[in-house]
The first five atom37 places (N, CA, C, CB, O) and aatype in JSON, in Angstrom:
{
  "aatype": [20, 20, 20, 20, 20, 20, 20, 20, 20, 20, 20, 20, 20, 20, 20, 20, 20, 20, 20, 20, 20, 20, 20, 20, 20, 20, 20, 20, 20, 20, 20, 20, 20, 20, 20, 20, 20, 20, 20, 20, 20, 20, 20, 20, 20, 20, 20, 20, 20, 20, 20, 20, 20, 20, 20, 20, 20, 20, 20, 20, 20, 20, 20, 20, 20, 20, 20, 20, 20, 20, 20, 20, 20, 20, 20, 20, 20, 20, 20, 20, 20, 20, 20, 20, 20, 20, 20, 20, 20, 20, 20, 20, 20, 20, 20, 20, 20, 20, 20, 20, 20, 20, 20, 20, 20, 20, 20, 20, 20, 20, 20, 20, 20, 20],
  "atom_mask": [
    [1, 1, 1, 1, 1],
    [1, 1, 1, 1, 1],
    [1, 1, 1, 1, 1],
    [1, 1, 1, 1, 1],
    [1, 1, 1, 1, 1],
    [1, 1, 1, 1, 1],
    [1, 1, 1, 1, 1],
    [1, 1, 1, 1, 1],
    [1, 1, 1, 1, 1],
    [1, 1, 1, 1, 1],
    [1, 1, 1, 1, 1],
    [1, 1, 1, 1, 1],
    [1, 1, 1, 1, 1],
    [1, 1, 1, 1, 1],
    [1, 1, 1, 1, 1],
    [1, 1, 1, 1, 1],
    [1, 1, 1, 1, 1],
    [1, 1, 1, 1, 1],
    [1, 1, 1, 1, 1],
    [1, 1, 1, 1, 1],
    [1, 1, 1, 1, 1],
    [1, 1, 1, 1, 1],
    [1, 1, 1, 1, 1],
    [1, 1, 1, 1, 1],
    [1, 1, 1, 1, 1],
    [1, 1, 1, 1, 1],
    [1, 1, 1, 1, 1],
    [1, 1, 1, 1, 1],
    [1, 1, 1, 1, 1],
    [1, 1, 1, 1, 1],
    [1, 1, 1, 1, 1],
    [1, 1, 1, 1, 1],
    [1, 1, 1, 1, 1],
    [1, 1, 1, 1, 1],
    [1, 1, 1, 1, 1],
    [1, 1, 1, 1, 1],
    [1, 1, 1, 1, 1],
    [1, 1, 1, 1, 1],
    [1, 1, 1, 1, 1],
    [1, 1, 1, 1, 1],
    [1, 1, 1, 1, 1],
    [1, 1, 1, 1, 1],
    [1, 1, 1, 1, 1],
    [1, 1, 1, 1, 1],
    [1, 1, 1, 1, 1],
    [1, 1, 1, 1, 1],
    [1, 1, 1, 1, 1],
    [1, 1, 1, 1, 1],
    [1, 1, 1, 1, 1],
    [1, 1, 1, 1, 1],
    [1, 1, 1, 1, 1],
    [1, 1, 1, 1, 1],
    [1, 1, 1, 1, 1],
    [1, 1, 1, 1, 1],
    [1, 1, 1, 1, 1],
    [1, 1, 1, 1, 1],
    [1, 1, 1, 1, 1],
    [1, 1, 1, 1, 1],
    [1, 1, 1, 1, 1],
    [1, 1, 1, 1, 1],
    [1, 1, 1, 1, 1],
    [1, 1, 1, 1, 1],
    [1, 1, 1, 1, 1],
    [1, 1, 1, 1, 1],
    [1, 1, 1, 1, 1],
    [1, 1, 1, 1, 1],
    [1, 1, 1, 1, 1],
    [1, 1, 1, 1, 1],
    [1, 1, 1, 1, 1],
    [1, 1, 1, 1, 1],
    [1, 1, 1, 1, 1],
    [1, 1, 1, 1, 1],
    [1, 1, 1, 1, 1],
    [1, 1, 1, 1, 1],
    [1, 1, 1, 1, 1],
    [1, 1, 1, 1, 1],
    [1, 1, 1, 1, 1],
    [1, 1, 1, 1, 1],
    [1, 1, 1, 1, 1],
    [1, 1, 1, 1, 1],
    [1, 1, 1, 1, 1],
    [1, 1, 1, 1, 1],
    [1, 1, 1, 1, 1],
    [1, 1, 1, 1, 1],
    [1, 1, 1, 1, 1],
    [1, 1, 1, 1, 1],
    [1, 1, 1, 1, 1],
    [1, 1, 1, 1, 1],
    [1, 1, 1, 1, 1],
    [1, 1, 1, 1, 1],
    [1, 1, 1, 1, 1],
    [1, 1, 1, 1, 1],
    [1, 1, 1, 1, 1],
    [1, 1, 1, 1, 1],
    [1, 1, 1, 1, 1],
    [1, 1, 1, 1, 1],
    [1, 1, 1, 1, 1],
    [1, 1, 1, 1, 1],
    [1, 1, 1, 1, 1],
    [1, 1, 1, 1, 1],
    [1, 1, 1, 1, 1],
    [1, 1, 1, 1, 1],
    [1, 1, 1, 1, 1],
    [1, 1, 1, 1, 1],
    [1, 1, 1, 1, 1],
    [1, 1, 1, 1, 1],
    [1, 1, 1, 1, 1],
    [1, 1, 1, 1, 1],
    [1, 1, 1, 1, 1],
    [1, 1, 1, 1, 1],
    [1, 1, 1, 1, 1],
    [1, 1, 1, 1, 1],
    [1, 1, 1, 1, 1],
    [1, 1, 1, 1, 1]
  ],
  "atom_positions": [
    [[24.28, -3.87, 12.51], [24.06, -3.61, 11.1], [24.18, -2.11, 10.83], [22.67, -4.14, 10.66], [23.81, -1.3, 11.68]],
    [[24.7, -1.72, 9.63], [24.93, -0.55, 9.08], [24.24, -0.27, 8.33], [25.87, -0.35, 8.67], [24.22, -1.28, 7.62]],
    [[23.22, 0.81, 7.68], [22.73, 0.64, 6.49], [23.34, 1.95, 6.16], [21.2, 0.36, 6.31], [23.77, 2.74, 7.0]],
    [[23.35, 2.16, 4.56], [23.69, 2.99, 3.45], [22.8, 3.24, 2.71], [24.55, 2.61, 2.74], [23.38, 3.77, 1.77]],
    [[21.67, 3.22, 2.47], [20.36, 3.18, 1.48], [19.0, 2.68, 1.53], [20.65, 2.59, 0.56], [18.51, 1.77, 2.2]],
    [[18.74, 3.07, 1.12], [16.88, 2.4, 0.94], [16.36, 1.93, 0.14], [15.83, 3.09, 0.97], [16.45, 2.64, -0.86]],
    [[15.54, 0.64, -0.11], [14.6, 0.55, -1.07], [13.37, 0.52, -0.57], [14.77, -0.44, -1.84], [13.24, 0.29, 0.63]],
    [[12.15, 0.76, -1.46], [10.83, 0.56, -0.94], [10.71, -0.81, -1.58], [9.65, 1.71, -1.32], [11.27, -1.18, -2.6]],
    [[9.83, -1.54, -0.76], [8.97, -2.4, -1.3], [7.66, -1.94, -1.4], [8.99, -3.49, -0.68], [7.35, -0.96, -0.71]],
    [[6.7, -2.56, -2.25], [5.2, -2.59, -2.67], [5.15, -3.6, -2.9], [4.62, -1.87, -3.66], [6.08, -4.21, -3.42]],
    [[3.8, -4.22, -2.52], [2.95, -5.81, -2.15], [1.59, -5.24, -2.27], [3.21, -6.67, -0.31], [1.09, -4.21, -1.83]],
    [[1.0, -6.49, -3.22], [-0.17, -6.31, -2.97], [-0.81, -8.18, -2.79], [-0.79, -5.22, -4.25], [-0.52, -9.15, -3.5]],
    [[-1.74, -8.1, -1.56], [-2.18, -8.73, -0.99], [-3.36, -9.37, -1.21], [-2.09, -8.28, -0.27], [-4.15, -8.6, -1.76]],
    [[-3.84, -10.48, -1.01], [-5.51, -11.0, -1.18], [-5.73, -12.07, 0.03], [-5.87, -11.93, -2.9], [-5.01, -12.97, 0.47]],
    [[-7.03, -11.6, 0.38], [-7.12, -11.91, 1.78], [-8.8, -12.56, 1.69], [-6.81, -10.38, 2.88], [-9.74, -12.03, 1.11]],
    [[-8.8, -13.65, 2.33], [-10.39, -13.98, 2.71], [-11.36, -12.6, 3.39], [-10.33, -15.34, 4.04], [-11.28, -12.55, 4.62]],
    [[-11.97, -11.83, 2.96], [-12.57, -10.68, 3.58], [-12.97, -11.06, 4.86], [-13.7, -10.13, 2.84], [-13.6, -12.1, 5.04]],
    [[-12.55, -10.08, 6.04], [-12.45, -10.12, 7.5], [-11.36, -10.73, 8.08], [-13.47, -10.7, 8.02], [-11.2, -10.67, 9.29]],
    [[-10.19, -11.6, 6.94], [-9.64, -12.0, 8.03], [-8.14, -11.13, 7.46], [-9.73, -13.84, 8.34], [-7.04, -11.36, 7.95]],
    [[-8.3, -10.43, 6.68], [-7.17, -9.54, 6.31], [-7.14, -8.19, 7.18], [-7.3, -9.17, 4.76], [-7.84, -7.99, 8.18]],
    [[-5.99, -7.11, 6.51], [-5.73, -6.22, 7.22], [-6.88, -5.14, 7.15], [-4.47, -5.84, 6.91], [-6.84, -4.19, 7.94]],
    [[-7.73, -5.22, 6.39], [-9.01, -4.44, 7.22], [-10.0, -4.9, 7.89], [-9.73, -3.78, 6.55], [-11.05, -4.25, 7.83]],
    [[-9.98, -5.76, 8.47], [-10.43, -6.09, 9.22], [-11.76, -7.08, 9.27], [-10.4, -5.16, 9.62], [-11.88, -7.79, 8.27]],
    [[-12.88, -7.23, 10.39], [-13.8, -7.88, 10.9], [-15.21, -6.99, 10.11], [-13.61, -7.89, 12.63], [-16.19, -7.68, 9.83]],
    [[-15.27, -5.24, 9.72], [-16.66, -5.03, 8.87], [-16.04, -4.31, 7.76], [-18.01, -4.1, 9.64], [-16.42, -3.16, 7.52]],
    [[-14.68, -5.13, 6.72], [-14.69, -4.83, 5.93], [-15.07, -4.78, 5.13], [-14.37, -4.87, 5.85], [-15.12, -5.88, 4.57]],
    [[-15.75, -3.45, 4.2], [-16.54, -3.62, 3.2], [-16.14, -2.55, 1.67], [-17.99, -3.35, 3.93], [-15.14, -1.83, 1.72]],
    [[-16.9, -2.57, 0.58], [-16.6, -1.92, -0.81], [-16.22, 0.1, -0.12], [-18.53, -2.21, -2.19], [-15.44, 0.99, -0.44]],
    [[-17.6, -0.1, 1.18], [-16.98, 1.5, 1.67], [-15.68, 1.54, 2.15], [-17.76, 2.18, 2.9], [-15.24, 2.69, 2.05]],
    [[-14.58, 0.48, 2.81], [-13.49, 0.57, 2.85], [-12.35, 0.93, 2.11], [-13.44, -0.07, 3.1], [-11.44, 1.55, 2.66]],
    [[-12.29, 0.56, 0.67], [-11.82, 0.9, -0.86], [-10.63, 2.51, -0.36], [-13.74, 1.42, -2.2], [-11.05, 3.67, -0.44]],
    [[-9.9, 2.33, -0.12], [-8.98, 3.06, 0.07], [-8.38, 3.97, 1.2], [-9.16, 3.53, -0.67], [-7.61, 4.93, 1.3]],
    [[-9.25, 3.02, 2.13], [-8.91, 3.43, 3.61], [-7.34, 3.14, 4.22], [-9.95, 2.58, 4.54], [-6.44, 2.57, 3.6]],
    [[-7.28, 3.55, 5.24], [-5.56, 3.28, 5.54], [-5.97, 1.69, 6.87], [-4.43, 5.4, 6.65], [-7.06, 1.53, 7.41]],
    [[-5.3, 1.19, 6.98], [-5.64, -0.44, 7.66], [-4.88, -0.34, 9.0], [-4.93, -1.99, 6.63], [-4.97, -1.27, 9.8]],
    [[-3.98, 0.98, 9.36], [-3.0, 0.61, 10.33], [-4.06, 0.27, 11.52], [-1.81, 1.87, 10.67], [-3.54, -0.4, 12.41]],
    [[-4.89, 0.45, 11.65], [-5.21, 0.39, 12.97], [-6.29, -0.9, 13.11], [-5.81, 1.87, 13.45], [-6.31, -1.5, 14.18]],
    [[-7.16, -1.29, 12.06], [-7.86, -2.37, 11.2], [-6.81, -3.85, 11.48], [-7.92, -1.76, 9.28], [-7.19, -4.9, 11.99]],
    [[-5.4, -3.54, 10.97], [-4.34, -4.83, 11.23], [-4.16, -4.91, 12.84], [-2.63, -4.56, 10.44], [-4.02, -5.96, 13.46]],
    [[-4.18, -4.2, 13.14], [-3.7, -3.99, 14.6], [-4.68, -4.98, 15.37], [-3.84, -2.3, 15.17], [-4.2, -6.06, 15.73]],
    [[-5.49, -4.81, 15.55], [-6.9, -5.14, 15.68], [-6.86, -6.77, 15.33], [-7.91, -4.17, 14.61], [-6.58, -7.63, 16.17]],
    [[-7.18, -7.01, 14.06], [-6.57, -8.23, 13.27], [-5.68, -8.97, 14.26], [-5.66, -7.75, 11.92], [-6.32, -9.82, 14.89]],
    [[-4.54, -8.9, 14.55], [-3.33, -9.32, 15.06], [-3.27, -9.79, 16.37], [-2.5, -8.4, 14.95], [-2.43, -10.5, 16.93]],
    [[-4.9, -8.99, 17.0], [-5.09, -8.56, 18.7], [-5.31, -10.19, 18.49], [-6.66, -7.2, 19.55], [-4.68, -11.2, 18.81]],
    [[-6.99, -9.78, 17.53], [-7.68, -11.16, 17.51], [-7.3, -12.81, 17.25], [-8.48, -10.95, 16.68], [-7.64, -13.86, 17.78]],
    [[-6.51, -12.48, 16.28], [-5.63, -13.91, 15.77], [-4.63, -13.84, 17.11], [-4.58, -13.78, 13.9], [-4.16, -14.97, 16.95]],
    [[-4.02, -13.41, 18.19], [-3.26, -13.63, 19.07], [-2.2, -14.16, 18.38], [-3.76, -14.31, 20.05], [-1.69, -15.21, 18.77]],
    [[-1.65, -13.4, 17.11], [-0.4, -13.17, 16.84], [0.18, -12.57, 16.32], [-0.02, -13.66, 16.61], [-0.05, -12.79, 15.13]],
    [[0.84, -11.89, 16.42], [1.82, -10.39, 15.86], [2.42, -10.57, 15.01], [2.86, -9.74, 16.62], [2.79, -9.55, 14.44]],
    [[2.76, -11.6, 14.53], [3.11, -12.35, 12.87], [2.21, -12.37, 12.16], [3.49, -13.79, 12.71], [2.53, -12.61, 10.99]],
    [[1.11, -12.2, 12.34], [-0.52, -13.15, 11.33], [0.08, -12.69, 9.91], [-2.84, -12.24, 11.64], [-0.04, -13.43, 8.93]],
    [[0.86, -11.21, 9.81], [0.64, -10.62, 8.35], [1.96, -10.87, 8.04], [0.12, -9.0, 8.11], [2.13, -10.43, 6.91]],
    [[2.93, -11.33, 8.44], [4.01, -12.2, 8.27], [5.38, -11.82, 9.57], [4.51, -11.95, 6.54], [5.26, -10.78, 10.21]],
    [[6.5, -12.66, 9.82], [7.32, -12.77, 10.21], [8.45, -12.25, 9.34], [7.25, -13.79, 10.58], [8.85, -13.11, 8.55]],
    [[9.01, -11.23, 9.26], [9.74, -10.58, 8.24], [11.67, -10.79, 8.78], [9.03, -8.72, 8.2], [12.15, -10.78, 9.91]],
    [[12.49, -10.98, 7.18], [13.52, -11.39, 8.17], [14.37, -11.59, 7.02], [13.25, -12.7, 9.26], [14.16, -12.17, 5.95]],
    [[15.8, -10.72, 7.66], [16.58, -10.46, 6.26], [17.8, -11.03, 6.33], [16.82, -8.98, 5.86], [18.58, -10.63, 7.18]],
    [[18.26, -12.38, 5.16], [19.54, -12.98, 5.27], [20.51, -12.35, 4.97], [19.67, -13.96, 4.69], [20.3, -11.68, 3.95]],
    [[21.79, -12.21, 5.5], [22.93, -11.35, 4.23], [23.97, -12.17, 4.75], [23.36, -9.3, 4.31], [24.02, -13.11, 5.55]],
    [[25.15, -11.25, 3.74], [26.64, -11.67, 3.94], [27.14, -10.13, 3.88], [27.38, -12.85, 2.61], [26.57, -9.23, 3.26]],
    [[28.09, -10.03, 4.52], [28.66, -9.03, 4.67], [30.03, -9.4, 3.73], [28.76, -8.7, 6.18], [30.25, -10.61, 3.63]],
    [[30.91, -8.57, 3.08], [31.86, -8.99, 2.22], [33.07, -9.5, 3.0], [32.19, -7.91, 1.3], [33.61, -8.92, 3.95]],
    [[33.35, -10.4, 2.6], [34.6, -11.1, 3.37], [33.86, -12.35, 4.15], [35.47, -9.93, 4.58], [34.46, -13.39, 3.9]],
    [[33.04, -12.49, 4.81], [32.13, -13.43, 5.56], [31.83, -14.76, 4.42], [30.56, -12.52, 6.07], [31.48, -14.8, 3.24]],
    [[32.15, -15.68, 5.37], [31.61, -17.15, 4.73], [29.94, -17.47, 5.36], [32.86, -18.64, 5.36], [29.24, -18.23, 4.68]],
    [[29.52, -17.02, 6.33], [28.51, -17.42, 6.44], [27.01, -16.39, 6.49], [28.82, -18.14, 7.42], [26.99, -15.18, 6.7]],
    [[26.17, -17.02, 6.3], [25.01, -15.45, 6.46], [24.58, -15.07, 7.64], [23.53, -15.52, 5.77], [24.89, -15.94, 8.46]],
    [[24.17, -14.42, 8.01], [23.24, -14.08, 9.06], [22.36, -13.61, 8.65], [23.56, -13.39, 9.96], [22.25, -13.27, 7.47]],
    [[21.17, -13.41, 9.87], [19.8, -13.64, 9.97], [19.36, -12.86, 10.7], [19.41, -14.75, 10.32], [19.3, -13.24, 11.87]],
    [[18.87, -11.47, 10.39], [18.08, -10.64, 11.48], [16.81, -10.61, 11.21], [18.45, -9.25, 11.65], [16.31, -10.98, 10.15]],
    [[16.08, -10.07, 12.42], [14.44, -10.38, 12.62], [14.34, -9.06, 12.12], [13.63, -10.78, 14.28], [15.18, -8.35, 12.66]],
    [[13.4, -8.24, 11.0], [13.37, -6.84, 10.94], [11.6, -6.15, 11.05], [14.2, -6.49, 9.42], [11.02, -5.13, 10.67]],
    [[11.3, -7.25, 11.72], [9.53, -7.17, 11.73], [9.05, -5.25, 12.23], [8.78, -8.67, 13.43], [8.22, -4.47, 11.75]],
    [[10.17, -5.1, 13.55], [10.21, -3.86, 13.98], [10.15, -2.65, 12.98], [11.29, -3.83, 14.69], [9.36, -1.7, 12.98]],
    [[11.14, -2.91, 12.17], [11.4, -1.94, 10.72], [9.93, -2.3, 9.84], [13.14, -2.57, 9.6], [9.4, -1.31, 9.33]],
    [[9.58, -2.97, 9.73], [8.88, -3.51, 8.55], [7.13, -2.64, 9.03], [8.98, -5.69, 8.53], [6.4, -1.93, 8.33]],
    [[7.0, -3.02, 10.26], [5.17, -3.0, 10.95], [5.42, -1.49, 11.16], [4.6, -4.13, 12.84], [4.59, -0.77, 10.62]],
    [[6.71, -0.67, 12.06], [6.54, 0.52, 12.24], [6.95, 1.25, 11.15], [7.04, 0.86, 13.28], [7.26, 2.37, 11.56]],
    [[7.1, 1.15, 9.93], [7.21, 1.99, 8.78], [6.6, 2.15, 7.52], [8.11, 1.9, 8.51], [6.82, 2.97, 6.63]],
    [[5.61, 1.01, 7.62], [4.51, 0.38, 6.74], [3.49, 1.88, 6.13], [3.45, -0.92, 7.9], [3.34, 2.97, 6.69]],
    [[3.07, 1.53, 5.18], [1.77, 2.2, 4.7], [0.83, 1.44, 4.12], [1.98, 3.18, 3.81], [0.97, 1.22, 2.91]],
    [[0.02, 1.03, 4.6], [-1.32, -0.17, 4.33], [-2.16, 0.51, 3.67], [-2.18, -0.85, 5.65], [-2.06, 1.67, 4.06]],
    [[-3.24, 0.37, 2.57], [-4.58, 0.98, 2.25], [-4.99, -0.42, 1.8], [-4.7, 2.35, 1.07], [-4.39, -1.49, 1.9]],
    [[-6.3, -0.08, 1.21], [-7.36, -0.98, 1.14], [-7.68, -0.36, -0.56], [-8.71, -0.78, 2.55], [-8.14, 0.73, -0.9]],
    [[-7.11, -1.79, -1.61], [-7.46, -1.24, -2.94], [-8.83, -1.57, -3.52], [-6.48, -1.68, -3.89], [-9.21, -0.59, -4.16]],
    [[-9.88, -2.74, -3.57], [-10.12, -3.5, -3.71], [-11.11, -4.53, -2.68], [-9.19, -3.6, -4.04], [-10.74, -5.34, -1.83]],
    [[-12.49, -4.15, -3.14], [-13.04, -5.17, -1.83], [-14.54, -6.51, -2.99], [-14.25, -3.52, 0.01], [-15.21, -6.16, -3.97]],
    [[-14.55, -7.53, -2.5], [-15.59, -7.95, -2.79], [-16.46, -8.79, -2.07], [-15.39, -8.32, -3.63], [-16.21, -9.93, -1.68]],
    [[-17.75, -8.03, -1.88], [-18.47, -8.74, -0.76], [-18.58, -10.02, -1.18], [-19.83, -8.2, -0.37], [-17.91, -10.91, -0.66]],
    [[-19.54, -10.28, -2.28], [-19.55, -11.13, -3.03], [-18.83, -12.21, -3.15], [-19.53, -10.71, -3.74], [-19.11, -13.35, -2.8]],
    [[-18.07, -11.9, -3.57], [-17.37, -12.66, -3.74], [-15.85, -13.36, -2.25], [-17.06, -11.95, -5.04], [-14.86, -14.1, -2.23]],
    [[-16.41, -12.72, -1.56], [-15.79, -12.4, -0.15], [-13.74, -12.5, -0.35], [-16.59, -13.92, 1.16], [-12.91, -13.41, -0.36]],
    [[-13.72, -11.64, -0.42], [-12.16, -11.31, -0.7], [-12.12, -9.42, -0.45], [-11.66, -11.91, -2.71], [-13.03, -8.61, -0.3]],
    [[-10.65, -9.25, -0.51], [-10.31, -8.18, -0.17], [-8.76, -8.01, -0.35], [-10.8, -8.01, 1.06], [-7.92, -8.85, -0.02]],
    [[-8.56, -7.03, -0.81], [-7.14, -6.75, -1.39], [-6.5, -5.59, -0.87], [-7.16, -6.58, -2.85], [-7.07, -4.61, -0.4]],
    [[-5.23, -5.76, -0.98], [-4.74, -4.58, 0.4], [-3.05, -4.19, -0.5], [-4.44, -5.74, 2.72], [-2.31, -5.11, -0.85]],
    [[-2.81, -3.18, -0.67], [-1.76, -2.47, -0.89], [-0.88, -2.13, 0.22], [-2.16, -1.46, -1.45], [-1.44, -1.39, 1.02]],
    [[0.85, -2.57, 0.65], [1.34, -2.23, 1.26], [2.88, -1.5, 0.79], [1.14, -3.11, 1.96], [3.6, -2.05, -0.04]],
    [[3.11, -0.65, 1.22], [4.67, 0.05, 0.71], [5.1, 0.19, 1.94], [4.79, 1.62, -0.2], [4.45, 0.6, 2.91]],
    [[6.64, -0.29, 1.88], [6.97, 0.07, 3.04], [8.73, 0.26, 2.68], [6.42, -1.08, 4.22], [9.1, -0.38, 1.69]],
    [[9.87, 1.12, 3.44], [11.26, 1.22, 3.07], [11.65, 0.33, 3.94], [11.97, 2.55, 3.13], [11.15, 0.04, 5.03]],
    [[12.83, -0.21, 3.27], [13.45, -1.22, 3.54], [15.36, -0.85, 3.54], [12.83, -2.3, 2.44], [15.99, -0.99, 2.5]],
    [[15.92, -0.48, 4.64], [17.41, -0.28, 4.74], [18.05, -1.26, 4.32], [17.91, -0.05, 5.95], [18.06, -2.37, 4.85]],
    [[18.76, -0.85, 3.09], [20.16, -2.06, 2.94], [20.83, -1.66, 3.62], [21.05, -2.36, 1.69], [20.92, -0.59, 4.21]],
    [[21.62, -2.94, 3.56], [23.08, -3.06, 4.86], [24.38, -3.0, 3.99], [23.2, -4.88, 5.94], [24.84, -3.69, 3.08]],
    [[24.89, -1.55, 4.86], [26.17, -1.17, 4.31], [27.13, -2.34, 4.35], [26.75, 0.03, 5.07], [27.1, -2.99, 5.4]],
    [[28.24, -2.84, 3.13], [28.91, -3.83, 2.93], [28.33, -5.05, 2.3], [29.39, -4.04, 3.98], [28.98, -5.81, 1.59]],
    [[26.89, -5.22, 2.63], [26.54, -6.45, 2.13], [26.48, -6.83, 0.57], [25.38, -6.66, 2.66], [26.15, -6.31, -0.5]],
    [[27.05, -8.16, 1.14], [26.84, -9.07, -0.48], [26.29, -9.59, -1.48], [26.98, -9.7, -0.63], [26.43, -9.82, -2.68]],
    [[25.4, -9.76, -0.29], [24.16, -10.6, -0.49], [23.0, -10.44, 0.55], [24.57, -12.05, -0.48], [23.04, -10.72, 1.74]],
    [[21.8, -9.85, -0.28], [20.34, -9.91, 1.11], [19.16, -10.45, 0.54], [19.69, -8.21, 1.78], [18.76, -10.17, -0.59]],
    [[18.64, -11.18, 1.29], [17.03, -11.51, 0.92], [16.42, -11.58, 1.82], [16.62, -12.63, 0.27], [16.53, -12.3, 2.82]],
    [[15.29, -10.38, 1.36], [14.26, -10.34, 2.74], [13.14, -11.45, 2.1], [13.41, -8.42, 3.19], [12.6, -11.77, 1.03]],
    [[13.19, -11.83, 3.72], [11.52, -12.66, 3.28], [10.52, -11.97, 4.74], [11.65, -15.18, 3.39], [9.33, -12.26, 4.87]]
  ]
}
């Protein structure tokens, strides 16, 4: 793959409190903390490196009849910026802000990341 450009994405997230990307004593003092290391953690415990998703981008390159399918989880987890917008004990939830850049692929026709 070639890329030519960037977009960012921004997501924002809602999570059963503790089992999101801040973690097991997330609380209202969390409210704008950074999560990289909180998910990490997360990911140990759930014993899976997907928990916060499996990321993965279809395209066509121009001229191509068919798509392909790369895994871009690598791009996605090591370029991420996580914080913590949003917490409710109470109500037990927790909300999480993520931005992260995303390389388009030089030539392509067509992409959708999921």
């Amino acid at each position: 793959m070639i890329f030519n450009c960037t977009i960012r994405l921004d997501l924002i997230s809602g999570w059963v409190l503790g089992l999101g990307p801040c973690g097991l004593n997330c609380s209202r003092a969390s409210i704008n903390s950074d999560t990289n290391l909180t998910r990490k953690k997360v990911m140990q415990i759930q014993n899976d490196p997907y928990y916060f998703g499996n990321w993965t981008v279809a395209y066509k390159l121009n001229g191509d009849r068919n798509v392909q399918v790369d895994y871009i989880n690598d791009k996605i987890y090591n370029n991420m910026v996580q914080k913590v917008i949003d917490v409710s004990e109470k109500g037990n939830w927790e909300q999480d802000w993520m931005s992260v850049p995303i390389p388009m692929i030089s030539g392509a026709t067509f992409m959708d990341i999921m």
